[in-house]
KEKE-3310 file (N, C-alpha, C; in steps of 0.2 Angstrom, whole numbers, plus 5000, padded with zeros to 4 digits):
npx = (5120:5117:5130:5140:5132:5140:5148:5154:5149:5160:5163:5175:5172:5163:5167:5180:5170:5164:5175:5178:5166:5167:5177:5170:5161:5159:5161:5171:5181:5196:5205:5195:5189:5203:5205:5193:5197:5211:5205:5198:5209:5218:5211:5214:5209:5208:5206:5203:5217:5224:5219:5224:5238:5236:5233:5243:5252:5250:5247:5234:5223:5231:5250:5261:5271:5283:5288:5278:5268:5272:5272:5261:5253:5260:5254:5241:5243:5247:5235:5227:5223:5218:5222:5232:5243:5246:5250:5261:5269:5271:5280:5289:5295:5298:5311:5317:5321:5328:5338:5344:5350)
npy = (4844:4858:4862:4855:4858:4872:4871:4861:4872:4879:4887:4892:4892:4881:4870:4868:4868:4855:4847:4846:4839:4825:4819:4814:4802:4784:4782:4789:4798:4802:4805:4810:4822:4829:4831:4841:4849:4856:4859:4872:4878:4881:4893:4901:4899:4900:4891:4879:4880:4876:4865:4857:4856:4850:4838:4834:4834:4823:4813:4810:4807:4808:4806:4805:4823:4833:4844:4850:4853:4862:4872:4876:4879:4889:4897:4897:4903:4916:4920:4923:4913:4910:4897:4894:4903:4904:4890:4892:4902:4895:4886:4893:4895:4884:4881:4892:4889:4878:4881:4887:4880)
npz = (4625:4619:4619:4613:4600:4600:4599:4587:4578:4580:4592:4605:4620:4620:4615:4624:4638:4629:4629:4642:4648:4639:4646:4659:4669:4666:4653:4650:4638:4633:4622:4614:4620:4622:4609:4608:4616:4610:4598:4606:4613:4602:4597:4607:4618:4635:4645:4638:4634:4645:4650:4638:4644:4655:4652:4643:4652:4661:4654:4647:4636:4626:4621:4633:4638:4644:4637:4630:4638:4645:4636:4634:4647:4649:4637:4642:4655:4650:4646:4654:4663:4679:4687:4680:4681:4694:4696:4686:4694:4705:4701:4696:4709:4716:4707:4708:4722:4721:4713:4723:4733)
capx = (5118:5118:5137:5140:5130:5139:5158:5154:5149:5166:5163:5179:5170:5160:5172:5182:5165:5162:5182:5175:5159:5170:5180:5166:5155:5159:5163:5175:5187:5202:5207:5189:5192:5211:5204:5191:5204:5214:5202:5196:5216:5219:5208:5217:5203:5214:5203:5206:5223:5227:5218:5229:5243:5235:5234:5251:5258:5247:5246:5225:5223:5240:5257:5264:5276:5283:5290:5272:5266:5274:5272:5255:5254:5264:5249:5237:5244:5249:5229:5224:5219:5220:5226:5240:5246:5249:5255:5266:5271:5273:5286:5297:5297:5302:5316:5323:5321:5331:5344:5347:5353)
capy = (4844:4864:4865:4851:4863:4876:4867:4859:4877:4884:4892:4889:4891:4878:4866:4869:4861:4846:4843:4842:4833:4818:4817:4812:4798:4777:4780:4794:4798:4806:4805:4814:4827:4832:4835:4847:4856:4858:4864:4879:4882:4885:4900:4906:4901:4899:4884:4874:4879:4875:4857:4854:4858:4844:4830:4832:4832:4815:4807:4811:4806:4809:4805:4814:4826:4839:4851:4854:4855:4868:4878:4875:4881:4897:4901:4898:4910:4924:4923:4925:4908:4910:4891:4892:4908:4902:4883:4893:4904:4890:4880:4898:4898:4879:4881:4895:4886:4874:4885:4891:4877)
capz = (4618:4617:4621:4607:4596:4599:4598:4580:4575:4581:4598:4608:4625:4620:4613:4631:4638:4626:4631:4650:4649:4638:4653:4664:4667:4666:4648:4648:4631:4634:4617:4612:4624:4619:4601:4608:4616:4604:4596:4609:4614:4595:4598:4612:4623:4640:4647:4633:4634:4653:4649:4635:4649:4659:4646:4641:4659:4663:4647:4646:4630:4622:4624:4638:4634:4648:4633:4625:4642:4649:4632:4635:4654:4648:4633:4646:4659:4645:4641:4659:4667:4684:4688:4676:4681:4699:4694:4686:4700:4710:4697:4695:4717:4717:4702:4710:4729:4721:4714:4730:4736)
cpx = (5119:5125:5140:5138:5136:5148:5158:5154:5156:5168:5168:5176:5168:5162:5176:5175:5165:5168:5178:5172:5164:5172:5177:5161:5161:5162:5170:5179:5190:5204:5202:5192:5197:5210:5199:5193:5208:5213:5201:5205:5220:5218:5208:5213:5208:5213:5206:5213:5227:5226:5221:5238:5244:5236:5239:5255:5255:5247:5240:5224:5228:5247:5259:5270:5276:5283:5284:5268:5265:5272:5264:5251:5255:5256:5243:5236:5244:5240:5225:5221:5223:5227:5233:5246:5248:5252:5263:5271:5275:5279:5292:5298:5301:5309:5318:5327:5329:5339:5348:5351:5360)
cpy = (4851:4865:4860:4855:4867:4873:4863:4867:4881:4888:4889:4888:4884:4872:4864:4865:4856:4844:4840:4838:4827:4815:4813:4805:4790:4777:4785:4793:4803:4809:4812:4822:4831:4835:4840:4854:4857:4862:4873:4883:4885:4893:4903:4905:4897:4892:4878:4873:4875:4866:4854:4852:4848:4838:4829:4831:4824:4812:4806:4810:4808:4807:4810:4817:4833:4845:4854:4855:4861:4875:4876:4878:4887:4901:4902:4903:4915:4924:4925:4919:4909:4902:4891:4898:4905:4894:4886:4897:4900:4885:4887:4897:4891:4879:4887:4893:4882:4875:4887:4888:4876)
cpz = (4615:4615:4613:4600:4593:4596:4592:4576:4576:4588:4602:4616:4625:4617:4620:4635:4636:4628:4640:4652:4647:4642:4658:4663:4666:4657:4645:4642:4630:4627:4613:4614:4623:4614:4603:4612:4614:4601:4598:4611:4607:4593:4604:4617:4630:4644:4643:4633:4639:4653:4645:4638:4654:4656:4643:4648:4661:4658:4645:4639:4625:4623:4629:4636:4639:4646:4631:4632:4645:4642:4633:4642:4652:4645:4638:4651:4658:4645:4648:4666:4672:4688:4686:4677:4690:4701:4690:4690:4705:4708:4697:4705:4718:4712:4707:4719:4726:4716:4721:4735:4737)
residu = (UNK:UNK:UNK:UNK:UNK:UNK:UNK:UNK:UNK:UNK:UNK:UNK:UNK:UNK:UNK:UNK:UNK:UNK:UNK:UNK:UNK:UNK:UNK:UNK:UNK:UNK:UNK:UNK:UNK:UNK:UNK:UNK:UNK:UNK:UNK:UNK:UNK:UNK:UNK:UNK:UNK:UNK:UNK:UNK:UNK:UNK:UNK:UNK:UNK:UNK:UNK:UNK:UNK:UNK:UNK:UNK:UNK:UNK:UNK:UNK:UNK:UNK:UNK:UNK:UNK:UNK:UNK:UNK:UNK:UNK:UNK:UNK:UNK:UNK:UNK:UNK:UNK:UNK:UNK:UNK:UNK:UNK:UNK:UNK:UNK:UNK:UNK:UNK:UNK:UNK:UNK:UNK:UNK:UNK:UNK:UNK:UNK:UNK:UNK:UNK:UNK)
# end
Protein backbone atom coordinates (compact mmCIF):
# COMPACT_ATOMS: atom_id res chain seq x y z
CA UNK A 1 0.00 0.00 0.00
CA UNK A 2 3.05 2.22 0.92
CA UNK A 3 4.95 1.56 -2.38
CA UNK A 4 1.63 2.29 -4.40
CA UNK A 5 1.56 5.62 -2.31
CA UNK A 6 4.60 6.36 -3.19
CA UNK A 7 4.52 5.35 -7.13
CA UNK A 8 1.12 7.50 -7.80
CA UNK A 9 3.02 10.44 -6.20
CA UNK A 10 6.00 9.88 -8.64
CA UNK A 11 8.80 8.15 -6.74
CA UNK A 12 10.53 5.97 -9.44
CA UNK A 13 11.75 3.50 -6.86
CA UNK A 14 8.56 2.86 -5.91
CA UNK A 15 6.92 2.69 -9.07
CA UNK A 16 9.87 -0.15 -10.04
CA UNK A 17 8.19 -2.05 -6.83
CA UNK A 18 4.33 -1.77 -7.68
CA UNK A 19 5.81 -3.00 -11.35
CA UNK A 20 7.20 -6.27 -9.25
CA UNK A 21 4.37 -6.88 -6.80
CA UNK A 22 1.81 -6.95 -10.07
CA UNK A 23 3.87 -9.61 -11.28
CA UNK A 24 3.28 -11.88 -8.51
CA UNK A 25 0.54 -13.85 -7.09
CA UNK A 26 -2.51 -16.07 -8.82
CA UNK A 27 -3.52 -12.74 -10.46
CA UNK A 28 -0.56 -11.23 -11.87
CA UNK A 29 -0.80 -8.18 -14.69
CA UNK A 30 1.87 -7.99 -16.91
CA UNK A 31 0.25 -5.33 -18.71
CA UNK A 32 -0.08 -3.14 -15.16
CA UNK A 33 3.37 -3.72 -14.44
CA UNK A 34 5.11 -2.59 -17.93
CA UNK A 35 3.21 0.81 -17.34
CA UNK A 36 4.79 1.07 -13.98
CA UNK A 37 7.90 0.71 -15.45
CA UNK A 38 7.82 2.64 -17.91
CA UNK A 39 7.02 4.87 -15.75
CA UNK A 40 10.25 4.37 -13.19
CA UNK A 41 12.66 3.72 -16.42
CA UNK A 42 11.35 7.19 -17.81
CA UNK A 43 13.22 8.52 -14.72
CA UNK A 44 16.34 6.88 -15.33
CA UNK A 45 15.64 4.55 -12.57
CA UNK A 46 17.81 1.41 -13.87
CA UNK A 47 15.29 -1.24 -12.20
CA UNK A 48 12.51 -0.12 -14.01
CA UNK A 49 14.77 0.17 -16.89
CA UNK A 50 16.40 -3.59 -16.83
CA UNK A 51 12.57 -4.75 -16.44
CA UNK A 52 11.43 -2.86 -19.33
CA UNK A 53 14.46 -5.02 -21.10
CA UNK A 54 12.73 -8.05 -19.74
CA UNK A 55 9.14 -7.47 -20.92
CA UNK A 56 10.25 -6.66 -24.26
CA UNK A 57 12.53 -9.71 -24.81
CA UNK A 58 9.59 -12.20 -23.33
CA UNK A 59 6.59 -10.36 -24.48
CA UNK A 60 5.55 -9.65 -20.44
CA UNK A 61 3.00 -7.37 -21.05
CA UNK A 62 3.92 -5.97 -24.43
CA UNK A 63 4.72 -7.09 -27.71
CA UNK A 64 8.00 -8.27 -27.83
CA UNK A 65 10.34 -6.42 -29.56
CA UNK A 66 14.36 -7.32 -29.58
CA UNK A 67 15.20 -3.61 -30.89
CA UNK A 68 13.58 -1.77 -27.84
CA UNK A 69 15.01 -4.42 -25.77
CA UNK A 70 18.29 -4.29 -26.21
CA UNK A 71 17.90 -0.28 -26.13
CA UNK A 72 16.57 -0.83 -23.04
CA UNK A 73 19.36 -3.46 -21.65
CA UNK A 74 22.05 -0.68 -22.74
CA UNK A 75 19.95 2.47 -20.68
CA UNK A 76 19.98 -0.02 -17.83
CA UNK A 77 23.70 -0.80 -17.93
CA UNK A 78 24.86 3.01 -18.67
CA UNK A 79 22.77 3.84 -15.21
CA UNK A 80 24.59 1.16 -13.24
CA UNK A 81 22.36 -2.02 -12.88
CA UNK A 82 24.51 -4.66 -12.21
CA UNK A 83 22.52 -7.54 -14.15
CA UNK A 84 22.30 -5.51 -17.24
CA UNK A 85 25.84 -4.69 -17.21
CA UNK A 86 26.89 -8.38 -17.33
CA UNK A 87 23.83 -9.72 -19.60
CA UNK A 88 25.39 -7.32 -21.63
CA UNK A 89 28.88 -8.47 -21.10
CA UNK A 90 27.86 -11.75 -21.91
CA UNK A 91 26.02 -10.87 -25.46
CA UNK A 92 29.27 -8.66 -26.57
CA UNK A 93 31.55 -12.33 -25.42
CA UNK A 94 28.89 -14.50 -27.47
CA UNK A 95 28.79 -11.86 -30.76
CA UNK A 96 32.35 -11.79 -30.85
CA UNK A 97 32.71 -15.84 -29.98
CA UNK A 98 30.72 -16.05 -32.94
CA UNK A 99 32.67 -13.74 -35.01
CA UNK A 100 35.44 -15.64 -34.50
CA UNK A 101 34.27 -18.37 -36.23
Amino acid sequence: KHFRRGAILGDAKAQSMVGSLMKKGTHADYAEAFMWYQKAANQEDAVGQYHLYQAYRFGAGVKRDTFKALIWLRKSAWNGHSDAQEELGNMHKLRMQLLSI
